[in-house]
N, C-alpha and C positions, 0 to 999 in steps of 0.2 A: 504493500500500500504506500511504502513512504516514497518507491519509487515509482509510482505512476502519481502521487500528488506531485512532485517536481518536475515527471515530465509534462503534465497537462500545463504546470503553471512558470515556466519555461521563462514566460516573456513577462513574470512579473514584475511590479514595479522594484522592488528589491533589486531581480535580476538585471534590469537594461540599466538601475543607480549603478550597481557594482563594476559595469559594461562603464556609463560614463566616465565615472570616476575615474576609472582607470585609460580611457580615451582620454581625459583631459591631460595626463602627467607626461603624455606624449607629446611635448610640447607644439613640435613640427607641424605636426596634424593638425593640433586645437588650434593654435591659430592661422593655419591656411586655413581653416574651417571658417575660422569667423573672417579673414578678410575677403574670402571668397563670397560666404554670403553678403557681407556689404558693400560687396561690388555689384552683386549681382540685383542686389535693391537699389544699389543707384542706377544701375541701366535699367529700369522697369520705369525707373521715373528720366529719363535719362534729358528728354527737352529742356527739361529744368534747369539742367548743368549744359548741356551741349547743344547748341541748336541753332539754326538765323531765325526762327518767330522771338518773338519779343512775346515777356514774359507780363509785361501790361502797358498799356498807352495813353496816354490822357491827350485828348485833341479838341480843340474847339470847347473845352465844359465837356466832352463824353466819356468816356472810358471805354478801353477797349480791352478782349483778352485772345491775343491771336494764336494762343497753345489750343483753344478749344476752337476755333473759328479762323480761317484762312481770311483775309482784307486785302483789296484791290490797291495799288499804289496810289489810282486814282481818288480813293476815300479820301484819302490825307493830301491829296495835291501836290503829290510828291513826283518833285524833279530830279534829272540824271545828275549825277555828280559822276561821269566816265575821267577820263585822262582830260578828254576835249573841253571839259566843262560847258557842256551847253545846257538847254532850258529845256529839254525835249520830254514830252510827259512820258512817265513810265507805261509800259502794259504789263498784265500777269501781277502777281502776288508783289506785297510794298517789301520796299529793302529795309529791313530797321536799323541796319548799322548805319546805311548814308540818312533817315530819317531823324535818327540821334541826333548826326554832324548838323541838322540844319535845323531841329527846332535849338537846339542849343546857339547856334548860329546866331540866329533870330532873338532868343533872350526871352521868351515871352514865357505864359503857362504851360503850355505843351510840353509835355518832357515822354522819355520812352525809358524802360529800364529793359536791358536786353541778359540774355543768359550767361554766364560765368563764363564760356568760352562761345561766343555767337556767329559757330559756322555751321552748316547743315552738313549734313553726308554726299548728299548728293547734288547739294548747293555748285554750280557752274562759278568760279571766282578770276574769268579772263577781264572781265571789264577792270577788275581792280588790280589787278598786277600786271607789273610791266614784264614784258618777254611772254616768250614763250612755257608752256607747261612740259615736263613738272618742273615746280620751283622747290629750291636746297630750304632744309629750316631755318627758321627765322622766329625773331620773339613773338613775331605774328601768327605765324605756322609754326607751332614747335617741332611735327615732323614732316613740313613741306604739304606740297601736291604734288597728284598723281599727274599722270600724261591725258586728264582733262580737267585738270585745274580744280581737282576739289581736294579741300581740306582733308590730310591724310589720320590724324590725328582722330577728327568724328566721326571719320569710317574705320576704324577698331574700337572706338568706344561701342559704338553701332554693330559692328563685325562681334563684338564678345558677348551681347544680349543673343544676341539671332544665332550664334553659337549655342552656348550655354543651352539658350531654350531649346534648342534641336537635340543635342543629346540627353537632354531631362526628359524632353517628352518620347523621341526613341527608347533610350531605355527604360521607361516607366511600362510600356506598353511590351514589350519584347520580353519584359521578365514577368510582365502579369502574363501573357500569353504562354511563356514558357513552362510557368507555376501549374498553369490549372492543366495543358495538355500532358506536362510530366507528371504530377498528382494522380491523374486518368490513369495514364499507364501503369506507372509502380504500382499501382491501387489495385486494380482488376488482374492485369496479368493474362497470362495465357494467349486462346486467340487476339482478344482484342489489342494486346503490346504487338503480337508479334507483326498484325497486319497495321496496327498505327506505324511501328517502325520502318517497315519496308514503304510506306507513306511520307513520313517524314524526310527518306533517304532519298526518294526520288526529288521531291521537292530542293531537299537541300542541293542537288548537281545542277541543278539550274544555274546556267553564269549572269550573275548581278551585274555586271559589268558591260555585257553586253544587254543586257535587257533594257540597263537602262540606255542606253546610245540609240537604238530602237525605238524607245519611248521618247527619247528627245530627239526625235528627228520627226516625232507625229504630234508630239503637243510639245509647252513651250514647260520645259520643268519647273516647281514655284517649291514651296516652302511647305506645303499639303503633300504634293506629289511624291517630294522626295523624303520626307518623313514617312510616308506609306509604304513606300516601297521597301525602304531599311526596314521597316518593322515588321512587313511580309518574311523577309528573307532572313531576321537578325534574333528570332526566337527559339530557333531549331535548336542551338549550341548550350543552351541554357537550360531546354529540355531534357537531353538526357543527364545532365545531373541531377535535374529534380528528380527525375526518374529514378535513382540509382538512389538518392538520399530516401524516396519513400521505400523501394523494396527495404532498407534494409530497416527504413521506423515501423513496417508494417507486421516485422514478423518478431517486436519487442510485447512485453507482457503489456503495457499499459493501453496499445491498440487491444490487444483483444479483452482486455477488462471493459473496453469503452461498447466493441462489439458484442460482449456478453449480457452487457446490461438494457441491450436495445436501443443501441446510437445508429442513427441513420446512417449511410456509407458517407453522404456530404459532410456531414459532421465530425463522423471522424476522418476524414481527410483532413480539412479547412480549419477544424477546432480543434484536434489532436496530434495527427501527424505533423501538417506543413510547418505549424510553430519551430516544430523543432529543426526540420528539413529545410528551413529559413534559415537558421545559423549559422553554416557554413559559408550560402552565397550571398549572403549580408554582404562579406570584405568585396563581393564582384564587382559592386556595383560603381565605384568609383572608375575602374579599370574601366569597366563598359563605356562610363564618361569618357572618358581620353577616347578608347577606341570610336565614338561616332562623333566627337569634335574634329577627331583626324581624320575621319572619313568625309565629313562636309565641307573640308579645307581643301581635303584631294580633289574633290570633285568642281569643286571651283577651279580648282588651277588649272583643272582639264578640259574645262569651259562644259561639265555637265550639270553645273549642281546651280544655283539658284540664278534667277536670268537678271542682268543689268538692269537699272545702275542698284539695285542691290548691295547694300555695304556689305563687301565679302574678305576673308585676312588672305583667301587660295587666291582672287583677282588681283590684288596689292600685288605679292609674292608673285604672279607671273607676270604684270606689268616690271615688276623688280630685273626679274630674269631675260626678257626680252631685252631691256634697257642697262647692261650690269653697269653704266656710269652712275645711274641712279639710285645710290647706294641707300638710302632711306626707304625705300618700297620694297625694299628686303630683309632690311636691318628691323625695322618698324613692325611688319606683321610676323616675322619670325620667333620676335623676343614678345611679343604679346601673347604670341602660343608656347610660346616654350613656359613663360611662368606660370600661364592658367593652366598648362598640364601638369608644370610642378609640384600646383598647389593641390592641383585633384590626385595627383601621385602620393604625396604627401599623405593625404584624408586618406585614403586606401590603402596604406601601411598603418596607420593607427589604429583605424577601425579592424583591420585583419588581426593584427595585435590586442586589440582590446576585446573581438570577442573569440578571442583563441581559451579552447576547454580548458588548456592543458592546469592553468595555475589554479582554477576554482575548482579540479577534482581531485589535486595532489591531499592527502592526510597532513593535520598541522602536527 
């Protein structure tokens, strides 16, 4: 009895304190933990910090807020400030960096407060620099532009959201997929494993690589498309460990205490077994990060993975490579992904460590 109350209650609070506790003394980990997630809450909010809309406007007595509402140059009567200095009215969306220069100009009540760093990703910036793109860093640009003149700098802030979220939601989906098909498996057994497996094996030869060049040559690949496809294809590997973790929780005494007393099969799968059969691929999940960060970086620099002007770190990196004089569009999205896989590397040594059996089953 004492061992099937420990194994049902596995993931108690007790259990995941003793788990932190000890994740936290791993210093590396705990805090790539936490600046990773306050990275990843400032990109969530990211226009806030990084952006060309202005953050609030006051014109004329009104107030504007152009983070929730895009405004005409025209609204504000706003003219070109180019090299040429002429008078010529704008069209398309208001500039608020030259709308600044000119209510300040002017002196009057109009004021604009603009973002902490106030370039857009895929803001076009020829009219205001002289030469040619890309331009070297500058106190302006801390790390230049690209070979169409946009800020390189808010395209990896931008580049590390649309990362990040691509492999949270990949592997979110790939390991719940992988959970419940391997669960099935271990669980029943017999025919139903063996004709799953010989299912699953065929599926998995299918080449991803070509599948998708195929698909992108018939539709235009987006951020839906290629998150689908990785999660089609990136569950199978995941599976047979689950698999292998329940054969071997299914043939322990506390499963079939649970099946003797009239536990439905879902129940002891999902409320008995997987708890524990989760312990192991807990430490995967960071790795998985890395691994579909680095896959949505590949596929950009191959020009399959998310379509222009998309802020991408693989587009930086092979504008980089195309260009090697232009040493910032390689230097720039290289060291952005080298440290956010640091840091997820990091978390994924800690966590592997902190819920390893071996110290909480030694005798004191």
């Amino acid at each position: 009895m004492t061992s099937r109350k420990y194994k049902i209650n596995s993931f108690s609070p007790s259990f995941l304190k003793r788990r932190w506790k000890k994740f936290k003394k791993i210093k590396r980990g705990y805090y790539s933990l936490i600046i990773l997630i306050l990275l990843y809450f400032i990109s969530l909010i990211l226009p806030v910090f990084i952006g060309n809309s202005a953050l609030f406007v006051r014109y004329n007595g009104k107030y504007y807020f152009p983070l929730f509402k895009n405004f005409s140059a025209n609204e504000f009567e706003q003219h070109s400030r180019n090299i040429n200095n002429s008078d010529t009215k704008l069209e398309g969306e208001a500039n608020y960096r030259w709308l600044k220069q000119e209510f300040d100009e002017k002196g009057e009540n109009n004021f604009v407060i603009l973002s902490l760093y106030p370039y857009g990703p895929n803001e076009n910036l020829l009219d205001e620099m002289e030469g040619n793109p890309p331009h070297p860093p500058s106190m302006q640009h801390i790390f230049g532009t690209d070979d169409r003149g946009r800020d390189v700098l808010s395209r990896l802030a931008y580049g590390f959201n649309i990362s990040l979220s691509f492999s949270i939601i990949v592997t979110f989906f790939t390991f719940l997929f992988g959970f419940i098909f391997g669960a099935l498996l271990g669980y029943y057994g017999g025919k139903f494993d063996f004709l799953g497996l010989r299912l699953i094996e065929i599926w998995s030869t299918l080449p991803v690589i070509y599948i998708l060049i195929i698909i992108s040559s018939i539709i235009r690949p987006n951020f839906f498309w290629l998150t689908l496809l990785l999660i089609l294809f990136g569950w199978v590997g995941i599976t047979y460990y689950i698999r292998g973790e329940v054969y071997r929780e299914k043939a322990k005494d506390y499963t079939m205490a649970a099946v003797a007393i009239g536990a439905s099969d879902l129940k002891v799968i999902f409320k008995h077994i997987m708890p524990n059969a989760l312990i192991p691929v807990i430490s995967f999940v960071p790795f998985a990060l890395v691994g579909y960060i680095t896959s949505l970086v590949s596929l950009d620099f191959l020009g399959f993975g998310l379509p222009p002007p998309t802020p991408s770190w693989g587009e930086l990196i092979s504008q980089g490579l195309k260009n090697t004089q232009y040493w910032w569009l390689v230097s720039a999205p290289l060291g952005a992904q080298f440290f956010t896989l640091l840091m997820i590397v990091f978390i994924g040594e800690g966590v592997r460590e902190a819920f390893d059996p071996k110290p909480f089953s030694r005798y004191k």
